[in-house]
C-alpha positions in Angstrom: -61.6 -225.0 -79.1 -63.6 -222.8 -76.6 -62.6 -219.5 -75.3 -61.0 -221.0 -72.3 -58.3 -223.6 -74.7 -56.8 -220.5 -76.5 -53.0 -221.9 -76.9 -50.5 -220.2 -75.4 -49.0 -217.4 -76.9 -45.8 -217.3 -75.4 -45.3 -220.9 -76.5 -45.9 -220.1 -79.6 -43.3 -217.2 -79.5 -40.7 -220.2 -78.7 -42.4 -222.5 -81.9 -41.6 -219.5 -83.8 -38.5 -218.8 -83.3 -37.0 -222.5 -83.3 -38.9 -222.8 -86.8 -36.9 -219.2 -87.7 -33.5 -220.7 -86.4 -33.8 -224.3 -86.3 -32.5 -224.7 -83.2 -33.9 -224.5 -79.7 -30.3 -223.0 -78.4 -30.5 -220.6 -80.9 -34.1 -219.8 -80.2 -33.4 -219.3 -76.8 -30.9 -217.0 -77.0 -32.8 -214.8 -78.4 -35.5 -214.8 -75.9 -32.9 -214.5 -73.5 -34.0 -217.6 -71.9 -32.6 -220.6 -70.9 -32.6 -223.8 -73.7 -34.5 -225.6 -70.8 -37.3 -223.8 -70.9 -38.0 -223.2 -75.0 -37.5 -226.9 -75.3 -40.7 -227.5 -72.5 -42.6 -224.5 -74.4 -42.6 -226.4 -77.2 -43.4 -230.1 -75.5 -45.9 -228.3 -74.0 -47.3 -226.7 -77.1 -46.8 -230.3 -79.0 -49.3 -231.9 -76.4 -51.8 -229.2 -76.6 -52.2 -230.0 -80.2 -51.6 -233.6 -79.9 -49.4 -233.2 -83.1 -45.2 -233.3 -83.4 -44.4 -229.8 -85.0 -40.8 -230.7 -85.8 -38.6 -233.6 -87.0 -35.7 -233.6 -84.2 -32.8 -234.3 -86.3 -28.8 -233.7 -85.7 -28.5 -230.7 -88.4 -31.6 -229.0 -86.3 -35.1 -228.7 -85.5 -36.9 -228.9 -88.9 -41.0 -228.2 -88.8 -43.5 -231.2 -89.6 -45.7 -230.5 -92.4 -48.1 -229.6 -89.5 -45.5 -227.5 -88.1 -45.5 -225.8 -91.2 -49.3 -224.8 -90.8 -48.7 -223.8 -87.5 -46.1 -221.7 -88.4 -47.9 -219.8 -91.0 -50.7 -218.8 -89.0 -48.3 -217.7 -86.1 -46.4 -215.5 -88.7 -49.8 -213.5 -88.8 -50.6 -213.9 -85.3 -47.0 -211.8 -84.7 -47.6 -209.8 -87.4 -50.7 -208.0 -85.9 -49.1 -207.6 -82.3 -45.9 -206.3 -83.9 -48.2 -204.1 -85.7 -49.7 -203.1 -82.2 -46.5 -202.7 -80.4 -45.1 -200.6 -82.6 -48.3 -198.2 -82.8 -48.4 -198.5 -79.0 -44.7 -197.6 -79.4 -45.7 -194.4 -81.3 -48.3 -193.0 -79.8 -45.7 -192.7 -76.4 -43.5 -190.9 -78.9 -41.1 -193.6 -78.0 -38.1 -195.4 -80.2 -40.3 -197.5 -82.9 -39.4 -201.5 -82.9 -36.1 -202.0 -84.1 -35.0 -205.5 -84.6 -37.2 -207.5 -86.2 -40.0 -209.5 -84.6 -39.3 -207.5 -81.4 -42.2 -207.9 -78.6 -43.1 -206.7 -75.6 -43.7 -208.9 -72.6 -47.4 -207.8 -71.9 -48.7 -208.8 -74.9 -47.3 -212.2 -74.8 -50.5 -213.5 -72.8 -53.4 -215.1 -74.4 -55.5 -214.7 -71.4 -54.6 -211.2 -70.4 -55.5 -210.3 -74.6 -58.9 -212.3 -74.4 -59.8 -210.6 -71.0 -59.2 -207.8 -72.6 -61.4 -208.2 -75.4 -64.0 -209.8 -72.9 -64.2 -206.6 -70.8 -64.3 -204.7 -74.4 -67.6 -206.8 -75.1 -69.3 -206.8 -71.5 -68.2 -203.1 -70.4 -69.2 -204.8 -66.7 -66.3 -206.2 -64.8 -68.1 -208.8 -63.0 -69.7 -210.1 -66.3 -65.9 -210.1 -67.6 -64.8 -211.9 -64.5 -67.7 -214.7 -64.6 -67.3 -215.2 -68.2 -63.9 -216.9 -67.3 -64.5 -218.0 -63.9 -62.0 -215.7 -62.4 -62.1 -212.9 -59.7 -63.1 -209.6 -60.4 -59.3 -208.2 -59.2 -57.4 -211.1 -61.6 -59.3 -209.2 -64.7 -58.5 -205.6 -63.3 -54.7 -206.7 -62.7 -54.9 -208.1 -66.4 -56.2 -204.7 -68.0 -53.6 -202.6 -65.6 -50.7 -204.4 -67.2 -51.9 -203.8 -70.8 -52.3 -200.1 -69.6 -49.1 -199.6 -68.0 -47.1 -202.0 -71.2 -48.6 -200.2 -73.4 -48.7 -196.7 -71.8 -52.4 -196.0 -72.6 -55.3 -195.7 -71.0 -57.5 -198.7 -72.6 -60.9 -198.0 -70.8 -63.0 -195.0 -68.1 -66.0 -195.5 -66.4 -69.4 -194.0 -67.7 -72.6 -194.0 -66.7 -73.2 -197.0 -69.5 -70.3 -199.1 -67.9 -66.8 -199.5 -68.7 -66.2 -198.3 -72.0 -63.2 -198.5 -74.7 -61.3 -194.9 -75.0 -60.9 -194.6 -78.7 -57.0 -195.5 -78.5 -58.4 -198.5 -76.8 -60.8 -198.9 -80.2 -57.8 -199.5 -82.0 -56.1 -201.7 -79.3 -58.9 -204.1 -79.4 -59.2 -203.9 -83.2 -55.6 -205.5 -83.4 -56.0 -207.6 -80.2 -59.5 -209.4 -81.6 -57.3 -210.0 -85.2 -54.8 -211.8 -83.1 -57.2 -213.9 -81.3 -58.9 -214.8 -84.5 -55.8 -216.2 -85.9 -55.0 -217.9 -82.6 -58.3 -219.4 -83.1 -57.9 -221.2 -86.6 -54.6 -222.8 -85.7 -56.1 -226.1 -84.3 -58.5 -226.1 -87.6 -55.6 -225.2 -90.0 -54.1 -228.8 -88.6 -57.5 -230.6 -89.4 -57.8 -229.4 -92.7 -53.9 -230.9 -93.0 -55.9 -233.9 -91.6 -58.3 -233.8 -94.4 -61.4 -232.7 -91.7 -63.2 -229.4 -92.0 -64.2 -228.5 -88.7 -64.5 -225.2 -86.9 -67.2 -222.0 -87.3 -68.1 -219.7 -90.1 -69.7 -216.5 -89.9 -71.1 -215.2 -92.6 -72.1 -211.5 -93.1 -74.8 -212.2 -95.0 -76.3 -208.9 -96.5 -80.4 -209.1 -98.2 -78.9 -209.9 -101.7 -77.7 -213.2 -100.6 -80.0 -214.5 -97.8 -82.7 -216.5 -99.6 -81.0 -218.6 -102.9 -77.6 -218.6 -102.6 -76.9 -218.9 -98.8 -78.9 -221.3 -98.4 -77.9 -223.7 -100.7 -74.4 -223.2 -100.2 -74.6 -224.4 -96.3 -77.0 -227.2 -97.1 -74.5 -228.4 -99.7 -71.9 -227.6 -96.9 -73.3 -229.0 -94.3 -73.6 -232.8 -95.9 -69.9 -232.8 -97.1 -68.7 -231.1 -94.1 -71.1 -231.6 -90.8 -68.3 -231.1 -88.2 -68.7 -227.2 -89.5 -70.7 -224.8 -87.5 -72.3 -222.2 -89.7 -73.2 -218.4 -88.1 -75.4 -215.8 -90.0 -74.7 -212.0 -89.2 -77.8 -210.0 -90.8 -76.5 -206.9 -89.1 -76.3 -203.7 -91.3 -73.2 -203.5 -93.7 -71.2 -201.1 -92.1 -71.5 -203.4 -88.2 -70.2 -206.3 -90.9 -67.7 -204.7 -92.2 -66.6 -203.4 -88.8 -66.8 -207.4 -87.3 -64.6 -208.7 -91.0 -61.6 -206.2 -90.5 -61.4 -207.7 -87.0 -61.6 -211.2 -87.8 -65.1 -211.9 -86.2 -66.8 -211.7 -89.7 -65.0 -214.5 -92.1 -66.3 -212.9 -95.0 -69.6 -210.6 -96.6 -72.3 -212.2 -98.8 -74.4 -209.7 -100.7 -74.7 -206.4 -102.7 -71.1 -205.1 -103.8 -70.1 -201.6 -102.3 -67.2 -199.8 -103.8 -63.8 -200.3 -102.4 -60.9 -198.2 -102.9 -57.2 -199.9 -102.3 -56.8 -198.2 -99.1 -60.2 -199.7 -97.7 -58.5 -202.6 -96.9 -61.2 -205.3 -97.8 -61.1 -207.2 -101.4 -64.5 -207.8 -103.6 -65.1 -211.0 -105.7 -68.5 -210.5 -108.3 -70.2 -213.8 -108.0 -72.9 -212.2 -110.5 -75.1 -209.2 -111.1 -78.9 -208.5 -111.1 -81.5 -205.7 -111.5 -84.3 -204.4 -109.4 -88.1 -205.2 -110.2 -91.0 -204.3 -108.8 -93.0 -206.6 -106.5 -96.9 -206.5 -105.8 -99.1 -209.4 -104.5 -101.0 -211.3 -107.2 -104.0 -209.4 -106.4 -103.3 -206.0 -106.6 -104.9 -203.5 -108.7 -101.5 -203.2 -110.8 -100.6 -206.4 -111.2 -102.4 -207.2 -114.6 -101.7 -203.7 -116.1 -99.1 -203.8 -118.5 -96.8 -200.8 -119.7 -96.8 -198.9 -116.7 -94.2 -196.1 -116.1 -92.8 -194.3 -113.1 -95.1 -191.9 -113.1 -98.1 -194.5 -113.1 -96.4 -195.4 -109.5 -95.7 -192.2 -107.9 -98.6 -192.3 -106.1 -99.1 -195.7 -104.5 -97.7 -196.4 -101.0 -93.9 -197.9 -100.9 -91.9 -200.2 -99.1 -88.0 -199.0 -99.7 -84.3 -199.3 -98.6 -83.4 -197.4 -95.4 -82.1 -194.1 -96.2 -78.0 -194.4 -97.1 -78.7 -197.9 -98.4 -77.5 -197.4 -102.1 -80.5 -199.8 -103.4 -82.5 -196.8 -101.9 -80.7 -194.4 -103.9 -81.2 -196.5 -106.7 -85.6 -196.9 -106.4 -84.9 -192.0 -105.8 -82.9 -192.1 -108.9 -85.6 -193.8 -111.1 -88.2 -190.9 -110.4 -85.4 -188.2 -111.0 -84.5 -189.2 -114.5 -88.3 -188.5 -115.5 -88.2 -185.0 -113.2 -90.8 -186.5 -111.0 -90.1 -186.1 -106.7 -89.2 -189.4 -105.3 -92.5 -190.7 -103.8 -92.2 -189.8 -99.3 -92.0 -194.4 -98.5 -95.0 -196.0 -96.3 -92.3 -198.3 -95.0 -88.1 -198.1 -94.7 -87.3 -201.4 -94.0 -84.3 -204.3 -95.4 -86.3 -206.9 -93.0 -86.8 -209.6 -95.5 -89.7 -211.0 -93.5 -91.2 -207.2 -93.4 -91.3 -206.7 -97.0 -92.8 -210.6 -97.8 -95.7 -209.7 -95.5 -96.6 -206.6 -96.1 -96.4 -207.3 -100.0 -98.6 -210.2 -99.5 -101.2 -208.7 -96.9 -101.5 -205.2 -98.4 -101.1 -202.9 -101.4 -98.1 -201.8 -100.9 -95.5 -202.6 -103.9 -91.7 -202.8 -103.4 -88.2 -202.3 -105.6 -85.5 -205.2 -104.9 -84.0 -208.0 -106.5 -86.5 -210.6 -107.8 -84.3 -213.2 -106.2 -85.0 -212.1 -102.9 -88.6 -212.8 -103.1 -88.4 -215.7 -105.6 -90.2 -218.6 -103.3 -93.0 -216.4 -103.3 -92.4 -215.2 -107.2 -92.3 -219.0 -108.2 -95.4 -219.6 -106.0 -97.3 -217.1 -107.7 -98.1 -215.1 -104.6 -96.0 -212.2 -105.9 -95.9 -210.7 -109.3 -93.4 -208.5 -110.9 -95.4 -205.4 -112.5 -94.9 -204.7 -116.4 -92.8 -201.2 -115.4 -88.6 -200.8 -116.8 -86.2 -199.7 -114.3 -83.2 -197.9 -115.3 -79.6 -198.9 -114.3 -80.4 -200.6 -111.6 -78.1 -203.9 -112.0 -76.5 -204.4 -109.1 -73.2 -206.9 -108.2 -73.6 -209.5 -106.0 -70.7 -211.1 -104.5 -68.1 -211.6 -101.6 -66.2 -209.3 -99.6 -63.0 -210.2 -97.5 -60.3 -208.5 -95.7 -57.4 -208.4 -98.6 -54.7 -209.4 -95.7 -57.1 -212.3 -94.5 -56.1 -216.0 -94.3 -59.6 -217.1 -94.2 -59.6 -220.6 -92.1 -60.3 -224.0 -94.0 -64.2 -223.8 -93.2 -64.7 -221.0 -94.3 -62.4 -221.0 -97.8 -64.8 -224.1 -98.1 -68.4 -222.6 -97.1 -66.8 -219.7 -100.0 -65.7 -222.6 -102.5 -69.5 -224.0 -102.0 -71.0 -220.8 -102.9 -69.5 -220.0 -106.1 -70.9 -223.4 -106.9 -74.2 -222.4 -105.5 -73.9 -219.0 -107.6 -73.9 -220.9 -111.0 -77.3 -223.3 -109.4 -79.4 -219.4 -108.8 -77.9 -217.9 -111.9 -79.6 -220.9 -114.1 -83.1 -220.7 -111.7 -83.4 -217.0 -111.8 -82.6 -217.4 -116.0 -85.4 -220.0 -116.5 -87.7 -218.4 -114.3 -87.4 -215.1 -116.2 -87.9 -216.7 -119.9 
């Protein structure tokens, strides 16, 4: 489903509330509509899918299993513009939301929303408006009716464009969460189907990018080929951003510390110390008990500063007193570190599994030299009020299998 095919929210808002009452007369009181009309909202919203949601009977309107699906993604579709309303509500100092799944009008749109969020990503009108084939006034009516429903001011102009205010920050925040839900509705009826089909994009942080990635999609991609797999290698704190709003299914990689209030979940997949990498050449590579100090001097490829692996290559030089060797190179660039290992004599501190091609090849050695403390957790992180959709509960299923695959390579290759 493209951009353009979003279903209609305010048909949805009618599915919803026929589910909740199990009648369309009912429903339809309550949206102070006419029976008419819910009844068409929800034909209309049965042909877009293709799929009955109910079974029509004379004791009421009872979902289909598919309606079922449906309904359950919808309840957290509401759920996150309730949430919005009622902070929109708040920061007017108005009356909160009182009766329950109460929703303003102007954010019943699915077009207005994803204009919205298009203008969010372009900060250029006419981008915005070409995007979805529209004029550039339809996309500056949409954003004035967002601004006077919700009684903020969304964007202002800056010499960079048209940029988000930050109550607009959080507007969009809740706006993309919606649209992300909206989005996995026609998958969630696939999956009921028994087809995977749909996107997944991964965060996928240094730690996971070169055994267990990999061999999860290829795995995925032969049982599942109607999947389309994305890769984010941006720096953790742009994934994490991306996962709380939905863009990001999920984080591969290193384990940070979460507290309860972070809102995100962590699963340990497994754990693994840091080595240190030369090429098979280099004048340290047959030396054997070497210490810190032996390496204080020698030019070094590290972490960026703030990534904890880099704290964790300081901390190894501070335990013996010594001052944490000034780095050659501050990179996380996979590619970087490979080539500059292999074409120089510059030695690096990471995982062994992130270089294990060229470990296994012999191109890279690991030099005889302990590290302290430096295991490290490797596993997923999701947003703990997630629904993740059917793909990518599947691309997550394939990797713990994958886990147990580089967990028995990276033991045999160590013995």
């Amino acid at each position: 489903m493209s951009s353009k095919d979003f279903l209609n929210i305010a048909q949805l808002r009618a599915f919803k509330l026929v589910a909740d009452t199990g009648s369309a007369t009912r429903a339809a009181t309550a949206l102070f509509r006419a029976q008419s009309a819910v009844t068409r909202s929800v034909q209309e919203l049965e042909a877009a899918l293709g799929e009955p949601l109910f079974d029509r009977k004379p004791s009421g309107m009872l979902p289909t299993p598919v309606g079922r699906a449906v309904l359950h993604r919808c309840e957290r579709l509401f759920a996150e513009l309730e949430e919005l309303a009622r902070w929109c509500a708040a920061r007017q100092a108005r009356r909160r939301l009182t009766a329950e799944g109460s929703l303003p009008a102007y954010l019943l749109n699915t077009r207005r929303l994803q204009l919205f969020a298009a203008l969010a990503r372009h900060r250029h009108m006419p981008s915005a408006a070409k995007a979805f084939g529209i004029s550039q006034p339809a996309v500056s009516t949409a954003i004035r009716v967002l601004e006077s429903g919700s009684g903020l001011q969304l964007f202002h102009r800056s010499p960079r464009g048209i940029l988000l205010t930050t109550e607009g920050e959080t507007f969009l925040l809740h706006v993309r969460r919606a649209l992300n839900e909206l989005r996995h509705v026609p998958d969630d009826i696939a999956a009921l189907h028994g087809y995977i089909q749909g996107a997944v994009t991964v965060g996928a942080l240094p730690l996971g990018r070169t055994l267990i990635l990999p061999k999860a999609i290829a795995s995925m991609s032969a049982k599942h080929p109607g999947v389309r797999i994305v890769t984010d290698e941006s720096a953790y704190e742009t994934l994490v951003a991306g996962l709380r709003a939905g863009d990001i299914d999920f984080i591969l990689g290193a384990l940070r510390e979460n507290d309860a209030s972070s809102g995100l979940m962590n699963e340990r997949l497994m754990s693994e110390d840091m080595v240190v990498l030369a090429r098979r050449s280099h004048p340290l590579a047959n030396e054997r008990g070497l210490t810190v100090a032996d390496l204080q001097d020698v030019k070094w490829i590290v972490p960026r500063s703030h990534a904890p692996a880099r704290a964790l290559f300081e901390a190894q030089f501070k335990r013996v007193k010594l001052k944490p060797p000034m780095p050659s190179v501050e990179t996380a660039d996979l590619a970087v570190i490979r080539g500059l290992l292999l074409g120089t004599d510059m030695l690096a501190a990471l995982s062994a599994q992130q270089l294990h091609h060229e470990c296994q090849s012999g191109e890279l050695v690991v030099l005889d030299v302990k590290l302290h403390n430096t295991r490290r957790d490797i596993g997923l992180t999701l947003r703990a009020a997630g629904a993740p959709s059917p793909a990518a509960r599947a691309l997550i299923d394939a990797i713990r299998l994958a886990v147990v695959d580089v967990a028995r390579t990276v033991t045999i290759a160590a013995a």
